[in-house]
Each structure stands twice: as C-alpha cells, then as structure tokens.
Backbone as CSV, one residue per row, in Angstrom:
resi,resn,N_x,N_y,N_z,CA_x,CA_y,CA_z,C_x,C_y,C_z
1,UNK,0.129,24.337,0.285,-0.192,23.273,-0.645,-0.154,21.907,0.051
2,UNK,0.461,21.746,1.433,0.791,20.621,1.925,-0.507,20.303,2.712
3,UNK,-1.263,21.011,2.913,-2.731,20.661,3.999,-3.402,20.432,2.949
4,UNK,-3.891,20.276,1.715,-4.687,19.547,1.302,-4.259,18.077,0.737
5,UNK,-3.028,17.692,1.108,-2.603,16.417,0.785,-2.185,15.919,1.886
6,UNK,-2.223,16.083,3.624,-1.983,15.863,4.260,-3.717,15.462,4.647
7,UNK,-4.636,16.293,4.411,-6.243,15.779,4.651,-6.519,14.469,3.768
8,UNK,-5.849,14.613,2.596,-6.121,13.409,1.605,-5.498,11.960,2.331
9,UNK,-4.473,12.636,2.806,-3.406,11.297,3.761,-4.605,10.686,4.634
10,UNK,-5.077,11.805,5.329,-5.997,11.561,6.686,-7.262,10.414,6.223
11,UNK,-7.646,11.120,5.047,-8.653,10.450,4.431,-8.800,8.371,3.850
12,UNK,-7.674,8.714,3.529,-7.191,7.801,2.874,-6.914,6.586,3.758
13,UNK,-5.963,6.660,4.922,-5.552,6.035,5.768,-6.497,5.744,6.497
14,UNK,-7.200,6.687,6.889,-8.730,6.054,7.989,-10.240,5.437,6.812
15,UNK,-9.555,5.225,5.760,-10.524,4.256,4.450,-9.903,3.397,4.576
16,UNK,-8.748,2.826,4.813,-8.029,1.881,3.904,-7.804,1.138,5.609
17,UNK,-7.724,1.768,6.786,-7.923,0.826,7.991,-9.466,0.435,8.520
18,UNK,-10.523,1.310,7.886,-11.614,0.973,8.233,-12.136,-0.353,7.108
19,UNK,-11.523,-0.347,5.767,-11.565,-1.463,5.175,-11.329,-3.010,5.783
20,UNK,-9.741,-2.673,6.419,-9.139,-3.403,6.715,-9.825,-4.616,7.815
21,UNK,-10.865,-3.486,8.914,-11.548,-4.167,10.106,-12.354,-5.073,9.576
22,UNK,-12.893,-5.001,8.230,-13.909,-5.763,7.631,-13.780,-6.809,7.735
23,UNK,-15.284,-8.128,7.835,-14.579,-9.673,8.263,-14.698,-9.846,7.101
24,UNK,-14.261,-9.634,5.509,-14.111,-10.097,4.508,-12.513,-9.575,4.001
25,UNK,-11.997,-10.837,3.966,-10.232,-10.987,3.230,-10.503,-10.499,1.919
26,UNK,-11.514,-10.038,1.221,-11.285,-9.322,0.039,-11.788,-7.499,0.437
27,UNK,-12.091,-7.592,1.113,-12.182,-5.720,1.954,-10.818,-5.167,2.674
28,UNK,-9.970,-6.586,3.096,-8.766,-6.583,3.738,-7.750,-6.475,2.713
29,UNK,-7.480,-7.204,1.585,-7.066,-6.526,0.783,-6.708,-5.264,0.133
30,UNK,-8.165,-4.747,-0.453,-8.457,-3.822,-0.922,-8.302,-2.386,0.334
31,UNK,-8.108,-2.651,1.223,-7.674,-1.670,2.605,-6.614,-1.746,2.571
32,UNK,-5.365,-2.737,2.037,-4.257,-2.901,2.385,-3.436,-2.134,1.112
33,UNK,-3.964,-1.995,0.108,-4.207,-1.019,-0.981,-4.107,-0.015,-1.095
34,UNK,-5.144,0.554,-0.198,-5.184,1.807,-0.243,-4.346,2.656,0.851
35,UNK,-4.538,2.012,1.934,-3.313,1.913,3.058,-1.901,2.359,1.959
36,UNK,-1.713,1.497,1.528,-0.094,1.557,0.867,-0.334,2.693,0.218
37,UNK,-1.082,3.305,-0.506,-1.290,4.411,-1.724,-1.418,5.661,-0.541
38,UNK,-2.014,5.624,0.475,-1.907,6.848,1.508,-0.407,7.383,2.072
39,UNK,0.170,5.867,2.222,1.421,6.184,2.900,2.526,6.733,1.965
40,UNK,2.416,6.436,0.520,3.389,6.639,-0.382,3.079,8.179,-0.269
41,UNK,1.325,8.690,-0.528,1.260,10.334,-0.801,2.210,10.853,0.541
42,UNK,1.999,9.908,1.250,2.392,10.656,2.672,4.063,10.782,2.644
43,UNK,4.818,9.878,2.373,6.089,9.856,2.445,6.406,11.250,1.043
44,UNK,5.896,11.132,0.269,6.121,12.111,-1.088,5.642,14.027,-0.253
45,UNK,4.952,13.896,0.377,4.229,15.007,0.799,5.571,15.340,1.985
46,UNK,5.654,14.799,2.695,6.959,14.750,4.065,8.041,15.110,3.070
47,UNK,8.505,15.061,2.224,9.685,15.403,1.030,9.391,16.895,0.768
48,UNK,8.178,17.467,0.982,8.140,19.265,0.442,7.768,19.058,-1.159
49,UNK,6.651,20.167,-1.409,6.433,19.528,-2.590,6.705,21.110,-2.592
50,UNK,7.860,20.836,-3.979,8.293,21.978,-4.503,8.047,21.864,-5.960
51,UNK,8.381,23.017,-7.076,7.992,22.883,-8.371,9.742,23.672,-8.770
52,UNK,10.319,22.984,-8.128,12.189,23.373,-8.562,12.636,22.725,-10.238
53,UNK,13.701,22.775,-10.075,14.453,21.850,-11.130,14.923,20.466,-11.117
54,UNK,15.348,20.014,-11.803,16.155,18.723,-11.793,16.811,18.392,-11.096
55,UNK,16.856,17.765,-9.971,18.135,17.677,-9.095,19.751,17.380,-9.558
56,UNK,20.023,17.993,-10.738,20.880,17.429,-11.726,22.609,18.908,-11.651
57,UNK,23.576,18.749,-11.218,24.667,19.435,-10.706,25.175,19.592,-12.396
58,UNK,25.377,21.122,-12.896,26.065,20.853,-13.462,27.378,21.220,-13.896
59,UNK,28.125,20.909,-14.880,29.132,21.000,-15.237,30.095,21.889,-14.430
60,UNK,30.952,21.688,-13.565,31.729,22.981,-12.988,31.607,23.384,-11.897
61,UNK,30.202,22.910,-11.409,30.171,23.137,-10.075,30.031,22.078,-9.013
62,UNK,30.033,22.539,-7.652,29.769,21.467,-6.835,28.314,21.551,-6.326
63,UNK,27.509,22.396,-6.253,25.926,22.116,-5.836,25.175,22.396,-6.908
64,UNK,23.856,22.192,-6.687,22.757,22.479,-7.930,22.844,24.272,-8.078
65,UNK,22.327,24.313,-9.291,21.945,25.784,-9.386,20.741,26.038,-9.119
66,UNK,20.280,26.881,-7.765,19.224,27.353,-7.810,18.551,26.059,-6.848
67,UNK,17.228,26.684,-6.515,16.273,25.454,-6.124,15.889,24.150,-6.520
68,UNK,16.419,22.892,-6.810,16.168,21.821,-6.822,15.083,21.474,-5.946
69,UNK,14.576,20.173,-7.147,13.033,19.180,-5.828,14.039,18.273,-5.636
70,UNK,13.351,17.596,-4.256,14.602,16.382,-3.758,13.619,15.127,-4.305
71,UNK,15.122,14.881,-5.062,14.799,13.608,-5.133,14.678,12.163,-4.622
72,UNK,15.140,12.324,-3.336,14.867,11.103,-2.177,13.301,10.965,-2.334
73,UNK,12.522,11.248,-1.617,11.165,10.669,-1.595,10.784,10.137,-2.641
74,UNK,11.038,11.092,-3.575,10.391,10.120,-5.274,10.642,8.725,-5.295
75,UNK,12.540,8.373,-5.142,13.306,7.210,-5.148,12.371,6.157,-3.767
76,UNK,12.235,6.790,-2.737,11.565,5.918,-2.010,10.072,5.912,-1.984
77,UNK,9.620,6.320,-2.720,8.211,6.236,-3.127,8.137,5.132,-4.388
78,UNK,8.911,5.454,-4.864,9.333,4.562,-5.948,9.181,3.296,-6.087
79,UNK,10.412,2.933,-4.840,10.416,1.983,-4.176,9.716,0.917,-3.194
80,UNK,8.554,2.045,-2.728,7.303,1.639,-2.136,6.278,1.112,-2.915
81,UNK,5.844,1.884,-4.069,5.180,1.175,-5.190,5.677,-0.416,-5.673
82,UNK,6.598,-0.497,-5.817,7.038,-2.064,-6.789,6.776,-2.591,-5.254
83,UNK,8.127,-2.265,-3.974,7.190,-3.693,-2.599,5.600,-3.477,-2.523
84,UNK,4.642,-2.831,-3.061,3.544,-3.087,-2.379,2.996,-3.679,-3.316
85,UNK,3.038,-3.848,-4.506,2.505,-3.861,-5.743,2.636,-5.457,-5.495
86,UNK,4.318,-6.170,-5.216,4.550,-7.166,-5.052,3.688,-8.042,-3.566
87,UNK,3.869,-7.076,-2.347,2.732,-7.653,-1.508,1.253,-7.834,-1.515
88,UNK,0.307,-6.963,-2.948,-0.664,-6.668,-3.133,-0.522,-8.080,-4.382
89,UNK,0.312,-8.422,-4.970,-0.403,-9.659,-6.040,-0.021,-11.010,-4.657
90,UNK,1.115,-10.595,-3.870,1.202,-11.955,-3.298,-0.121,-12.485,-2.609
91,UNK,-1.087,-11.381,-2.112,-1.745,-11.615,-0.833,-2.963,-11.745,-2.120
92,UNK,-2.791,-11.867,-3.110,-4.098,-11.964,-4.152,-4.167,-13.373,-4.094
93,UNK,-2.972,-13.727,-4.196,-2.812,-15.148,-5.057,-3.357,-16.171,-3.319
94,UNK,-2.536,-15.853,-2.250,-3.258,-16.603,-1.156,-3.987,-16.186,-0.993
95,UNK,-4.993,-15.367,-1.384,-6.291,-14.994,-1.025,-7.208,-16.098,-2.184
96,UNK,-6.742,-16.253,-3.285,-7.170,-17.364,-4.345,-7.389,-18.785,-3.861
97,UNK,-5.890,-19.062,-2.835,-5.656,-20.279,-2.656,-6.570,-20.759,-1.467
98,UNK,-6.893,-19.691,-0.619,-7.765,-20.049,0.283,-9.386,-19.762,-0.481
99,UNK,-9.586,-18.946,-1.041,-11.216,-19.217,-1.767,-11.189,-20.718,-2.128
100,UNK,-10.536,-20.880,-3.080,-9.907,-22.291,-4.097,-10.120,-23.443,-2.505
101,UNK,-9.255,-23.435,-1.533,-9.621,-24.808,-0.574,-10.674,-24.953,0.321
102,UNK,-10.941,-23.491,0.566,-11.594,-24.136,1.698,-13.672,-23.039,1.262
103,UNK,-13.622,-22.308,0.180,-14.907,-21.945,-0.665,-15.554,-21.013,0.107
104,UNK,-14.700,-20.151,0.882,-15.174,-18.698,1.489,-13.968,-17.883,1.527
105,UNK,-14.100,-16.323,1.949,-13.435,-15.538,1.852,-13.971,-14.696,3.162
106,UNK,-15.138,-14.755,4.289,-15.598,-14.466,5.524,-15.141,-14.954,6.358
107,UNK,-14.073,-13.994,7.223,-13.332,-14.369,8.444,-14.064,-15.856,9.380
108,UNK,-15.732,-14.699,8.976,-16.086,-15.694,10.147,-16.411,-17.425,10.141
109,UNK,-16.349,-17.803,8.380,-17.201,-18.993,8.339,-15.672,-19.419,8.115
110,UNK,-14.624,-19.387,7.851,-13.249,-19.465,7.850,-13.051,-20.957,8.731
111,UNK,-13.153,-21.000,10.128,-12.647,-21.383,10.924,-13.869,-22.790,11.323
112,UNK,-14.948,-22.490,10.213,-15.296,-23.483,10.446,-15.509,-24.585,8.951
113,UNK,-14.971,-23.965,7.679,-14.538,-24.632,7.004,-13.195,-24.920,7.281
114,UNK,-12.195,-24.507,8.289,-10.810,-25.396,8.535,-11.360,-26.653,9.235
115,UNK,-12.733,-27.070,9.628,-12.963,-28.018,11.081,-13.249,-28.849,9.652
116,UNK,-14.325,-28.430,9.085,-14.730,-29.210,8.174,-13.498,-29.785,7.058
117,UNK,-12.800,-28.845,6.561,-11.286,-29.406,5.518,-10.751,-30.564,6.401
118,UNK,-10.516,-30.714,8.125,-9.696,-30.913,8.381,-10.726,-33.014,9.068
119,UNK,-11.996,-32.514,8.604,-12.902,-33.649,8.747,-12.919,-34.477,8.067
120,UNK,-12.509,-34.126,7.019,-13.002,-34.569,5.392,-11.512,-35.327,5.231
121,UNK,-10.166,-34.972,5.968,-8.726,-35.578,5.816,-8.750,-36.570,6.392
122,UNK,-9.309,-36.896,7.308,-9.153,-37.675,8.485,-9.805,-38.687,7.469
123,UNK,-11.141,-39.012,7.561,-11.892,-40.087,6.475,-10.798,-40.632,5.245
C-alpha cells in the first residue's frame, strides 16, 4: 500500500519544485504548496500506514492491546499543516505587498521596477 503513495510523493514533489523554477512569484507560491502537501503525505506514509486501533492503553495495563496506528506522524503532520498554512498566508500577503509597490509579480521585470521605485524616491 506504501508504493502507491510513495509515487504520489514522487509526483508531487517534482510538481511543486518544477513550479517553484518558474520566473513567476505566484507559480512559486503555489509550488511551495504543494511542496508542503507532498512532504506531509511523505512524513504520514514514513509512519506505516496501518488500519490498527486507537493508540489509547487501557485500563490495567501497561501497553496497547493488540495493534495500534502510531500516532506520532499524525501529531507531526499535524503540526506541519498549521506551520505551512501559516508560511503559505505569510508569503501571500508579501507577495501582495510587492504586486501592491512595485506592479509585477515576474522575477524578471522585478529588478527593474526596484531601479525604477528607487528613481522615482530620489526626485
């Protein structure tokens, strides 16, 4: 069950870096996205995907009964979702602030609306 979510990993990760090469900061984004959503399947998939019980001990004893799924990866998958979620609105909002000053989002014309922003200060 783990090789068809380990191809999805493959898939995913070589989308989300071939995005990334793009000279548009909104393809870079949206790569940085999907990037994060590959690595989470990937960290969840590296955990063993089992169809156990609750990781939940009970009453009387000291280990689980029976086969438990681990619950580490979930918790750090978890955890991967809210930081990326949070790096995915931060890099929205400076991605806004630079459309908003300088009226492109193309690596390449970038550097020559900084000549021009920085023409227009001087005056």
């Amino acid at each position: 069950m783990e090789v068809p979510f380990a191809v999805m990993v493959g898939v995913l990760f070589a989308s989300g870096l071939y995005l990334m090469m793009q000279r548009n900061l909104m393809r870079f984004v949206f790569g940085l996205l999907v990037l994060s959503g590959s690595v989470n399947v990937l960290i969840f998939t590296a955990g063993r995907l089992t169809r156990g019980a609750a990781p939940v001990i009970p009453a009387g004893l000291s280990t689980p009964a029976g086969e438990v799924a681990n619950a580490l990866p979930q918790a750090v998958v978890l955890t991967a979702i809210v930081i990326g979620f949070g790096l995915i609105v931060f890099t929205l909002v400076l991605l806004l602030r630079v459309y908003e000053r300088l009226g492109t989002v193309k690596t390449d014309e970038l550097g020559d609306a900084l000549v021009r922003l920085d023409d227009e200060d001087e005056v």
